[in-house]
N, C-alpha and C positions, 0 to 999 in steps of 0.2 A: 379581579378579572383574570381569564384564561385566556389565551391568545394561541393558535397554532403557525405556524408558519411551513409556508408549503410553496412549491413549486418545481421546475423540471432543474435537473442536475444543470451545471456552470450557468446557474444566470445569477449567482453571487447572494444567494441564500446567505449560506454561512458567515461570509463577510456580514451581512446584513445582520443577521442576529447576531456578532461580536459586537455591532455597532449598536445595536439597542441595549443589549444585556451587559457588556463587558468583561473584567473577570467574574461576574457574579454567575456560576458556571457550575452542573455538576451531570457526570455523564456516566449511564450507568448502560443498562438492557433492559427494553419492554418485556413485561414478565410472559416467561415460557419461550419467548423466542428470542435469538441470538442476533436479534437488531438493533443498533447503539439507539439508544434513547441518551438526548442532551438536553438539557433543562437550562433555563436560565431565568432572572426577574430583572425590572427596574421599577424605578420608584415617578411618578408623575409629577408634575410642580406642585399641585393640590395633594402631597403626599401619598395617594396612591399606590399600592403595590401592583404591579400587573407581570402576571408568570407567563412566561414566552416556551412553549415548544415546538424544538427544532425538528421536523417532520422529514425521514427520509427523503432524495430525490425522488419525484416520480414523474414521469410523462404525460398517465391517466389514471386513471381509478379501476383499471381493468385487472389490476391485480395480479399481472403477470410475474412478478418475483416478489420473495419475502420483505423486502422495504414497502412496496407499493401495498403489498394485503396489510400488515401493518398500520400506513397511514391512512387506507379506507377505513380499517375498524374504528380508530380513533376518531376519525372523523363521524364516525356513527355512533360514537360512546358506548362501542364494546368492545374495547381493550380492558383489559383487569387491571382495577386498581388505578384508571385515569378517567375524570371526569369528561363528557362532550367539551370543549373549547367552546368561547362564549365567542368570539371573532376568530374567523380564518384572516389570515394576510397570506395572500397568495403573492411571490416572487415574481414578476414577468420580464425575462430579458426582454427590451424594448429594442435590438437590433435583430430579434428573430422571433418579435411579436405574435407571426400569423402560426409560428407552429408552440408557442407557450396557449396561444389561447384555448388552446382543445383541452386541459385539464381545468383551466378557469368556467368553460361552458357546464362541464360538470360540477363543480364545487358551486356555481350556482344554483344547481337543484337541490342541496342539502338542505335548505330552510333557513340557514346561517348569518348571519352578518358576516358582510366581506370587504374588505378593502386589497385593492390593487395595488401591489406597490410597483411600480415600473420603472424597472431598475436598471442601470448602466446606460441612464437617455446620453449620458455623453460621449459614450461610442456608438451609439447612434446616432448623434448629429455628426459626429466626424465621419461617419462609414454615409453620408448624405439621407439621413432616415431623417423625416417629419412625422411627428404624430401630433395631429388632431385631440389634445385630450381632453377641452369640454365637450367635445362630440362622443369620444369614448366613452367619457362618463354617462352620456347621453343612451351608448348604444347597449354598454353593460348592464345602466341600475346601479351601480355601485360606483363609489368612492374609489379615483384613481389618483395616486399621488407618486409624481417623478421624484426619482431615488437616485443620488451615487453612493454605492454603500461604501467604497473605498474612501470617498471624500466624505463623508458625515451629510451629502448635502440630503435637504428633504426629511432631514431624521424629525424634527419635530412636527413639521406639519404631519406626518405619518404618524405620531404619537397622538397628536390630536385626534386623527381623522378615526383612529383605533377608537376613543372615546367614546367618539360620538356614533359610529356606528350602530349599536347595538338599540339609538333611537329612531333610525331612519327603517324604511317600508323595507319586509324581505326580501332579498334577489328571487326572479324565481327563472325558467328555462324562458329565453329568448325566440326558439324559432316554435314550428309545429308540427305532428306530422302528418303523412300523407294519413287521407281519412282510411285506406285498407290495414295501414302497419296500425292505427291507434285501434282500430275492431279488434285485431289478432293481437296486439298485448294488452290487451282490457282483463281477461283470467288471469294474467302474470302480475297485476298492477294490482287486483282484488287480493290474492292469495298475498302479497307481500302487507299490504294495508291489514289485512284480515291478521299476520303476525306483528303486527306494532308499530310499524313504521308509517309517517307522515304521509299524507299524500305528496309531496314534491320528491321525498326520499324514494315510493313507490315509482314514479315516473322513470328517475335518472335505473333504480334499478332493473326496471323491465326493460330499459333499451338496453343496458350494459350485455344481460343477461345474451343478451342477442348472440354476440363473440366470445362467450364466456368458457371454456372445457366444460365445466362447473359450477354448480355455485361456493361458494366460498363458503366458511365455517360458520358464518354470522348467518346465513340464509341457510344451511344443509339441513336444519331441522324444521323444515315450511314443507309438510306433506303433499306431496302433487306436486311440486315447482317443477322438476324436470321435465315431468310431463305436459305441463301448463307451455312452458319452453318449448318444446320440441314441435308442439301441434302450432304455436305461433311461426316456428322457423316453416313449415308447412306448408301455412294459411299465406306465409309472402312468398316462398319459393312457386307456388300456387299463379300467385298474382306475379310472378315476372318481376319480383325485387329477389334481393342479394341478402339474408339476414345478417350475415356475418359481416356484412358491409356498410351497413347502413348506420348505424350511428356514426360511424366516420364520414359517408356521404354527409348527414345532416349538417352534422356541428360543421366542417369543415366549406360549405357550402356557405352556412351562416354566416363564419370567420370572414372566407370569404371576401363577400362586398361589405361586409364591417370594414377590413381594410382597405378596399377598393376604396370606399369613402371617406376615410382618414388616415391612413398611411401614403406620403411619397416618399418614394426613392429618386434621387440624385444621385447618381456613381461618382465617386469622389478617386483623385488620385490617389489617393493612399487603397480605396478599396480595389483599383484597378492594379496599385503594385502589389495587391496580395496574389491577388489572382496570378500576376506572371512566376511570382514565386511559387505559387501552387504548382503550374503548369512542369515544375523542373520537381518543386518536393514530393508530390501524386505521382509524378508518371513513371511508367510499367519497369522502366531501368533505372531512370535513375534517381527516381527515391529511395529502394533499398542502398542504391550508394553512396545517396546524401545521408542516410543513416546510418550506416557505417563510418564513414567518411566522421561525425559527429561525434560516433562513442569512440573511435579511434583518437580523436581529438581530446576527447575528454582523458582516457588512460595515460596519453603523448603528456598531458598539461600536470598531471600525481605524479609522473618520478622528474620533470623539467622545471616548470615553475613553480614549484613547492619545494623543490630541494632545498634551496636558501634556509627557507624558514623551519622545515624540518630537521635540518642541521644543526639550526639555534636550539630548537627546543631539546635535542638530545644532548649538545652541549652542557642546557641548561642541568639536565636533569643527572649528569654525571658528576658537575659541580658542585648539584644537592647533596650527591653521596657522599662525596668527599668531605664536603661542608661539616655534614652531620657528622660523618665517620670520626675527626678531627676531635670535633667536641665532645664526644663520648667516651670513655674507657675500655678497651678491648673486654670482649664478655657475650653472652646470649644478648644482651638488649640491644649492642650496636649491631649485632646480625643481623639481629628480627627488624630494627629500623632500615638498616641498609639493605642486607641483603634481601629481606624478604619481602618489606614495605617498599622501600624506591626502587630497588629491581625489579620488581614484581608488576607495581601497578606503574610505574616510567617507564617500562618497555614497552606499555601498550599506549601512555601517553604521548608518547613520542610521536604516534602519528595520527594526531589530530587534526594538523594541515592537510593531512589527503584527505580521511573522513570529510573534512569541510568543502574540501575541493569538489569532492564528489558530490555533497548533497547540495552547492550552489549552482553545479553542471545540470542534476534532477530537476532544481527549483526554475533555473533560466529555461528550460525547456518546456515545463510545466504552464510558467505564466506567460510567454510569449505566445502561446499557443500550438507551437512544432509537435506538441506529445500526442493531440488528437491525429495527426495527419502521419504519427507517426504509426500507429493504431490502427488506421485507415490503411497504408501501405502493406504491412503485416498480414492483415486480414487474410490474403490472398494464401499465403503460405500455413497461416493457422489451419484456413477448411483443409486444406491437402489432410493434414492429422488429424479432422476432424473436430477440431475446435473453435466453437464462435468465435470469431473478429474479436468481442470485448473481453477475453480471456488475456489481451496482451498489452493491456491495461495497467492490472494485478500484477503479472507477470513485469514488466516490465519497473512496474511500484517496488518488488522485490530485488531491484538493483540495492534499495536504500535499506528495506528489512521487509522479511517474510511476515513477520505479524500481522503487521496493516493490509499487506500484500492480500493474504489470504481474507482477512475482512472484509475486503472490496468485492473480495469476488461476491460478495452478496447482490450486487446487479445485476450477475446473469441469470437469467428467467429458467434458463432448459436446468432443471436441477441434476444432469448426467452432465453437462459440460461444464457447472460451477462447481462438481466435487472433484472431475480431471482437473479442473486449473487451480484446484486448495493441493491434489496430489504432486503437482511437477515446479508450482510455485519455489518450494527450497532450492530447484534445483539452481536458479538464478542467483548469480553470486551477491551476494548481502554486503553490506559495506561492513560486518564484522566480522568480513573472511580479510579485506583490506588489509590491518595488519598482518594477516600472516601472510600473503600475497606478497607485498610489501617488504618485509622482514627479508623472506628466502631471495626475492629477485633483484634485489639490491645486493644482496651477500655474496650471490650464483650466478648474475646473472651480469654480461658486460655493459658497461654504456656506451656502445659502439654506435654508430651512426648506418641506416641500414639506407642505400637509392642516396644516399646525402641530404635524407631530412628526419627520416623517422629514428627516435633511439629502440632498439632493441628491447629495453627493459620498458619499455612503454608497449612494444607489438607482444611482448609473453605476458604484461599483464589483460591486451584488450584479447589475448588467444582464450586465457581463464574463462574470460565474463562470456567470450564468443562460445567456447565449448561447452558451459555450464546452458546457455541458451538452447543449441543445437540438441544436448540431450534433454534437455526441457520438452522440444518438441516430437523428438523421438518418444519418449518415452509415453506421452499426452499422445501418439497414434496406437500407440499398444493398447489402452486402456480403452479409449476409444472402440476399438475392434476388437474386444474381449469382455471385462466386465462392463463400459459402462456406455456401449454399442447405442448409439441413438443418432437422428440426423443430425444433420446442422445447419441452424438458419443463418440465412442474409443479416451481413451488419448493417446497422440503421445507427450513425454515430454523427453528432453535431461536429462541425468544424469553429469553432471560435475564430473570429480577427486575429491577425497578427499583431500584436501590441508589445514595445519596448518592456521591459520587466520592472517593475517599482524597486528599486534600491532599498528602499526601506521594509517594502515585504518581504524580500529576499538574505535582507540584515535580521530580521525578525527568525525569518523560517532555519535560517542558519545555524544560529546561534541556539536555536532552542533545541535541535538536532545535536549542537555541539555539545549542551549542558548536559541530555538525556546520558551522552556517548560518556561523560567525565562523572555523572551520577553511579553507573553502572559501575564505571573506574574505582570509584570510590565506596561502592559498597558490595555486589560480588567479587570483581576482581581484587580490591582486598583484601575482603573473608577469604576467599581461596588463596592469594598468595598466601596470607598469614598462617593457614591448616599446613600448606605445601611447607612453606620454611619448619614447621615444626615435626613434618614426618621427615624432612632431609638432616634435621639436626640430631635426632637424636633416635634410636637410644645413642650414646656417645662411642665412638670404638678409639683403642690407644694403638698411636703406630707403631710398632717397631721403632729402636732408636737406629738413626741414620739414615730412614724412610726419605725421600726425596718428598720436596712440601707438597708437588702438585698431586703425587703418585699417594701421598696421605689422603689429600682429601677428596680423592677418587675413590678411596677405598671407605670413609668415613661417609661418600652416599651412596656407597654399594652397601652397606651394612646397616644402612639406615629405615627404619618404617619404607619410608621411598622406595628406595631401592629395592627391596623385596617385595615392595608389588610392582616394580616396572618388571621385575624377574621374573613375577609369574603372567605377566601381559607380554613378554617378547616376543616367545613364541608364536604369538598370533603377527604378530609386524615383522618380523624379521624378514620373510619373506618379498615383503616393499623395502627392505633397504631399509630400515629402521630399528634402531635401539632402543633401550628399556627407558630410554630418558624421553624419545620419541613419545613412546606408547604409554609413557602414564600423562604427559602434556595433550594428547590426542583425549583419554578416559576422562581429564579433568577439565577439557574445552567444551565437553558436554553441559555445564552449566551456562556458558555463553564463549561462543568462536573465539573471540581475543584471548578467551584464558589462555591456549594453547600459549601465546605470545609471554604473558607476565606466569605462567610454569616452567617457561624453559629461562625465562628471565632470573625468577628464580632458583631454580637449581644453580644457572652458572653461578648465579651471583653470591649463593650458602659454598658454591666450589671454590669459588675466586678468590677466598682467603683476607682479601685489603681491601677496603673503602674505594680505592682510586682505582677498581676496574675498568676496561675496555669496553665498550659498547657491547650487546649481543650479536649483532653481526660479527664484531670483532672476534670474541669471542669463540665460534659459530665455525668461522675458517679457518682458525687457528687449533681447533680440539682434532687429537691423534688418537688411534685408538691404543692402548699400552700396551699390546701386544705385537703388531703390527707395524706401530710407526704408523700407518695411515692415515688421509683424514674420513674424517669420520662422515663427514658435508661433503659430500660433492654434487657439481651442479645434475648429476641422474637422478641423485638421493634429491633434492629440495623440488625438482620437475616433479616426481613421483608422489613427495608430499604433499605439492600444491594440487596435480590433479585427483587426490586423495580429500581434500579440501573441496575441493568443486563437486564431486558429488555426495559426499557424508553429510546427513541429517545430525549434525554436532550442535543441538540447541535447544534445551528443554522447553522454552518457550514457544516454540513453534508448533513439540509433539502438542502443547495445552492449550495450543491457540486451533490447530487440525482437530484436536479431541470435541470441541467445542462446536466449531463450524461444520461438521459432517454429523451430529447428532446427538453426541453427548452419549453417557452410559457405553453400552458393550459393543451399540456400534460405532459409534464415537471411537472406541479406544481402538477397535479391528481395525477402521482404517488410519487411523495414526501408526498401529505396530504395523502396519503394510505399507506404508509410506517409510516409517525409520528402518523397516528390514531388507525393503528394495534399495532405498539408497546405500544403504550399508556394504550390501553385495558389488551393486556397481560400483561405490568409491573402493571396497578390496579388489575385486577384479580389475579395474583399471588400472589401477598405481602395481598392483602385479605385472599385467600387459607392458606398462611402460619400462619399470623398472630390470625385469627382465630380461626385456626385449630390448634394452639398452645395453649391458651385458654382455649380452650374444652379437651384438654389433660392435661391441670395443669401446663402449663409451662407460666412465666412471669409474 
């Protein structure tokens, strides 16, 4: 048996098919389009296999963005290469019933077996919701079974009810229409019937068609439909109805006194303490400050309450060196252990606690609910630049990483505002800018106490993520009002309840972010340390006798593979205050941001000469130039880098993940090289302006 699973985005779909399927999981792309397709099975007590797919969020069937056309085809069994579903189970938040049910009234005219699963009833009792669901089952036709998918509760009756489904009478449409609208889509209902589809599939299509721009792929080849269309939108405009409106009139109408007769609400104290909270988090000033206020919080808690533990872990990993260095015999292999392997991939380890910090700061905000309302605030300053409301979303998702970031943006419908928000997405600091963030502002930067609460090194790293935003949206009004010039609609965005955040989802969601981050550790950064320690090692050069040790092995990675190509990359950095050691760490961070961190790790650490080196920061503020006596760091030079960092597209995964989500092929690749070329400029030009303009002021 097939099963689909469908419903509107946070009514805990996903949860729900983790809770049926478990790891049994594999998630790929519906073929031809770059929409995740997630698969998963379980087995029945009667041993049974039953295959579960997990259906984009959608609203309606109206097809407004590439998730939702997606799950209509399927739902009509013309996607390639996936059979029609034998049962739909349709998701429905049961704390926001009356506006789930407008996709459920449609999925009932498919012809389908359906079961209702009615999910999260236990924030809806608590938020004072009653639902009537023998009567619901009454008023659907179908099979409704209350669900917590976080708690497993309801999973088997739901499993059963899947079963049996497929023997019980077809759902079919609930209400009926006015007798003028059923005359005037009677030609639209023939021509779909007359190409293959059902009579119940026929009905739901000619209403849709109503709102439609177009018809969609699965209908464009039905000769006459447009026209069939256009003379019905006629025949009601005629009669004093709204075409474009009226299937929302209907169903929503229906909906309705569906709920009028089995839904109450009781306002409960906790739904009334959201509300006061609202009242300060929504409104016009000072939710942008309670959002500020929040990420400032969050940056204030990466260099204060993590320092402890970040301390240990650097400890740790110096001790390692030593440890190994010990046991070894001086030669290439204790290099390539120490210097290249723990230096390399321990400098970037080392900051794992903020990584974590940050992605349980995302996670708390995510499940409590604050991120939609945070969304919601934004909104107002997105249309200024021309960008939907749900662009800051994505944007925002890209604190943690632009991949996903940029994958999400597959929600927004206007396809000129979902390719501005894949273009300015990078520009959002990633948490694999963190270490280098991190690294310099700790080394550069004082931990002084700024008003007598905030540290310093906490307000220059919330200035990074603030600036990296600010040109985010700058940049998203240029494109906006050049190439990708189009309106901007009204947001229309669910607020979820305020809810404590599960410890255990958040232990989960953490930890899997932390393994991803140690994964990478462990296999690009790595392979690259490992390649770096062998173009700093060799070819070998002999010092002069009497060469001073340090002034040896500065010269043994100037002469090294290294070093002649940081010699021919300087001249482009030099400029921002940067050296050849700089600008081949910057070349070789292009495989993923942290590298920058475990290349400079490396090099000190092939330069350091002894097991028992200094930390990288140490390191770091202590390197002079040998000519000069200078140092080589100073806090203009590490400002300079970091906002060179804030706008550089330094991430191959991102140019292959933008390649992808804007078209694939040669347009695909144009706007990815337009996205890695603008950033490019801006992050040279800035860290020029700053470094500069530092300079000419007396500083560094």
């Amino acid at each position: 048996m097939r099963i689909a699973l469908i419903g509107n985005p946070n009514t805990g779909k996903s949860t729900l098919f983790n809770a049926l399927t478990g790891m049994r999981q594999k998630v790929g792309n519906f073929a031809g389009v770059t929409v995740e397709r997630v698969e998963g099975s379980y087995q029945t007590a009667d041993g049974e296999r039953v295959a579960v797919l997990d259906l984009p969020g959608s609203y309606s069937l109206s097809a407004n963005s590439p998730d939702e056309e997606i799950a209509l085809e399927v739902l009509l069994g013309h996607a390639p290469g996936i059979p029609r579903p034998d049962v739909i189970v349709v998701v429905v938040d049961a704390l926001h019933i009356e506006r789930n049910l407008y996709l459920t009234t449609q999925l009932l005219e498919l012809g389908l077996p359906i079961v209702v699963a009615l999910n999260q009833i236990d924030a809806a009792n608590a938020a004072g919701v009653e639902i009537d669901v023998p009567e619901l089952i009454h008023e659907l036709g179908v099979t409704v079974v209350p669900t917590v998918a976080t708690r497993r509760d309801g999973l088997e009756t739901l499993r059963r009810a899947i079963m049996q489904a497929p023997s019980l009478p077809l759902p079919s449409r609930r209400f009926t229409l006015p007798q003028v609208a059923d005359e005037a889509l009677a030609p639209v209902r023939k021509l779909v019937m007359d190409a293959g589809f059902s009579a119940n599939v026929a009905e739901m299509e000619a209403l849709r068609l109503l709102a439609v721009a177009a018809p969609e792929k699965h209908l464009a080849h039905i000769a006459g439909l447009d026209d069939a269309v256009a003379q019905a939108r006629t025949d009601l405009l005629d009669a004093g109805i709204n075409p474009r409106g009226l299937e929302a009139e209907l169903r929503y109408g229906w909906i309705s006194g569906v709920c009028s007769r089995n839904v109450i609400h009781n306002p409960t104290t906790r739904h009334l303490i959201g509300d006061r909270i609202d009242a300060i988090a929504l409104h016009r000033v000072g939710g942008p400050l309670v959002f500020l206020a929040i990420m400032g919080l969050v940056f204030q808690a990466i260099f204060s309450w993590v320092t402890p533990i970040a301390d240990g872990v650097e400890e740790f990993v110096g001790t390692l060196g030593s440890m190994v260095g010990t046991l070894l015999p001086p030669g290439d292999l204790r290099s390539l252990i120490v210097d290249g392997v723990i230096a390399g991939v321990g400098s970037v380890v080392v900051f794992l606690p903020q990584i974590a910090i940050l992605f349980l700061a995302i996670g708390i905000l995510e499940d409590s609910g604050y991120m939609a309302r945070a969304a919601l605030v934004m909104d107002r300053y997105m249309r200024r630049v021309g960008l939907h409301g749900k662009s800051f979303i994505p944007m925002l998702s890209g604190f943690a990483c632009a991949v996903p970031a940029i994958m999400s943006a597959r929600t927004i419908e206007e396809p000129k505002d979902r390719l501005a928000t894949i273009m300015v997405v990078p520009l959002m600091s990633c948490s694999a800018r963190l270490p280098v963030y991190t690294l310099l502002i700790g080394s550069f930067v004082p931990a002084t106490l700024v008003l007598g609460v905030f540290n310093l090194q906490g307000l220059t790293m919330f200035a990074m993520y603030l600036l990296g935003t600010v040109a985010a949206l700058g940049v998203a009004a240029i494109f906006k009002r050049t190439l990708l010039r189009a309106p901007s609609r009204p947001m229309l965005i669910e607020l979820p309840p305020y809810r404590l955040p599960r410890p255990s989802s958040l232990a989960i969601s953490v930890s899997h972010r932390a393994m991803l981050f140690l994964k990478r550790a462990g296999t690009v950064i790595l392979a690259v340390s490992i390649l770096l320690w062998a173009l700093a090692t060799y070819p070998r050069s002999e010092a002069a006798p009497g060469t001073p040790v340090e002034l040896a092995q500065e010269q043994q990675l100037e002469q090294s593979f290294l070093g002649h190509l940081g010699r021919g990359i300087e001249p482009v950095v030099r400029p921002l205050g940067f050296d050849w050691k700089i600008g081949v760490s910057i070349a070789a961070s292009f495989a993923a941001r942290e590298v920058f961190v475990s290349t400079m790790g490396t090099i000190y650490g092939v330069g350091s000469g002894d097991e028992g080196s200094p930390a990288l920061s140490a390191r770091l503020e202590a390197e002079r130039d040998p000519v000069t006596g200078q140092p080589v760091y100073t806090t203009l030079v590490a400002l300079s880098l970091m906002v060179f960092y804030v706008f550089a597209l330094m991430c191959v995964s991102t140019v292959a993940i933008t390649v992808r989500e804007t078209g694939g092929g040669a347009t695909g690749w144009g706007w990815a090289g337009l996205q890695f070329g603008y950033m490019f400029v801006l992050a040279w030009g800035s860290a020029f302006l700053v470094y500069a303009g530092g300079k000419a002021l007396g500083f560094g």
